[in-house]
C-alpha positions in Angstrom: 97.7 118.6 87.8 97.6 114.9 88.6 96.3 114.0 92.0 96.4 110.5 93.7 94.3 109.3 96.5 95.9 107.9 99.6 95.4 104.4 100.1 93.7 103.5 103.3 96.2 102.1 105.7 98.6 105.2 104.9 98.2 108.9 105.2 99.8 112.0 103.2 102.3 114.2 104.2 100.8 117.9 105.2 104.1 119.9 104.1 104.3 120.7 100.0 105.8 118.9 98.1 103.5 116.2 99.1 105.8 113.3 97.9 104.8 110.3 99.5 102.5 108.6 101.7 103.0 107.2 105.6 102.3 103.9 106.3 99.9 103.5 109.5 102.0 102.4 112.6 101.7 98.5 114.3 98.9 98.4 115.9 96.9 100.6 113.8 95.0 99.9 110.6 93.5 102.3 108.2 90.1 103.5 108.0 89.7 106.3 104.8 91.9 106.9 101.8 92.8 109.9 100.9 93.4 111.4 104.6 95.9 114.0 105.3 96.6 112.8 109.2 97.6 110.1 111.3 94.8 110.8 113.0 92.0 110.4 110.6 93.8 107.9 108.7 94.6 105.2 111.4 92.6 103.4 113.9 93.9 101.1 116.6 92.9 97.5 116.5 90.2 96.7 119.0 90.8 94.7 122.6 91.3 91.1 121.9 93.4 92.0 119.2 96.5 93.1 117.8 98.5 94.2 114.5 102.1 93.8 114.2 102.5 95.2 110.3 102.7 98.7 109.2 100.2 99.9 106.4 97.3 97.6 107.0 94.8 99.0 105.0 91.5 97.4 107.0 89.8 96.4 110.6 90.3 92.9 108.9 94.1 92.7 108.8 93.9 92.9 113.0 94.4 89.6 114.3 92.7 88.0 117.3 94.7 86.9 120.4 94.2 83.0 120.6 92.1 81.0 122.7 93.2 81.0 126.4 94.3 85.0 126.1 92.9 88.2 126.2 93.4 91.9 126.0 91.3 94.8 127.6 93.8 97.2 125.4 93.4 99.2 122.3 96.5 99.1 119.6 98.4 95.8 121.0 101.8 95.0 118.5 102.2 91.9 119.3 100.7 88.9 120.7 102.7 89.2 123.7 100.0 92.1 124.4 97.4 89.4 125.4 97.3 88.0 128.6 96.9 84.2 129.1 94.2 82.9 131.5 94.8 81.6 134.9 95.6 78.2 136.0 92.4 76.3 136.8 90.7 78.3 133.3 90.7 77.1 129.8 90.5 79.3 126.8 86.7 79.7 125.4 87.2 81.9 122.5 89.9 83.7 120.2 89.7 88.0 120.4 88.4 88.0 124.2 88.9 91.3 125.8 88.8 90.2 129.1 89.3 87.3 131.5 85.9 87.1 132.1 84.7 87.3 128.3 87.3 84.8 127.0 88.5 82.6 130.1 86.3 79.8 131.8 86.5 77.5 134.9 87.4 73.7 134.6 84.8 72.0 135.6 84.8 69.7 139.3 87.0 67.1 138.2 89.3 68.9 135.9 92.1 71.0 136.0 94.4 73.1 133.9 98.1 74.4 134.5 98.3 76.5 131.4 99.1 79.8 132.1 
């Protein structure tokens, strides 16, 4: 009998034959190989971040939402996901996971129209 490991990133099917492996879903990335379940085998990216390829085998492969947005959420897609901070606030850091953590005041003097 010949037995392969699941790569981290997918998971195995439960039902015999076991014939191929699941990629994680978007938003997800994997965390152990050689998991049976969606469950144990994916992990949604962190707030401030999101993942919008299937199979990602590491926490690394989540991307940060950019400077001037942020996400309180667990498993964003897409960048769409983070929200962009309010007019009169610049951006102070990439992967903020909330207004507060990642949006600042302009200064007396200054202003910003970004949304």
């Amino acid at each position: 009998v010949f037995l392969l490991k699941v790569p981290a990133g997918w998971y195995g099917l439960t039902v015999r034959p076991f014939t191929r492996c699941i990629d994680c879903a978007i938003g997800k990335h994997g965390t152990t190989p050689g998991t049976a379940s969606e469950t144990e085998a994916c992990k949604n990216c962190g707030a401030g971040k999101y993942l919008n390829e299937e199979g990602q085998a590491s926490i690394q492969n989540c991307k940060n939402c950019i400077s001037g947005k942020y996400s309180k959420d667990t498993g964003n897609i897409n960048d769409l996901s983070c929200l962009g901070c309010k007019p009169g606030q610049y951006g102070s850091k990439a992967g903020a996971v909330s207004e507060l953590d990642g949006c600042t005041e302009c200064a007396n003097g200054k202003y910003s129209t970004d949304v």
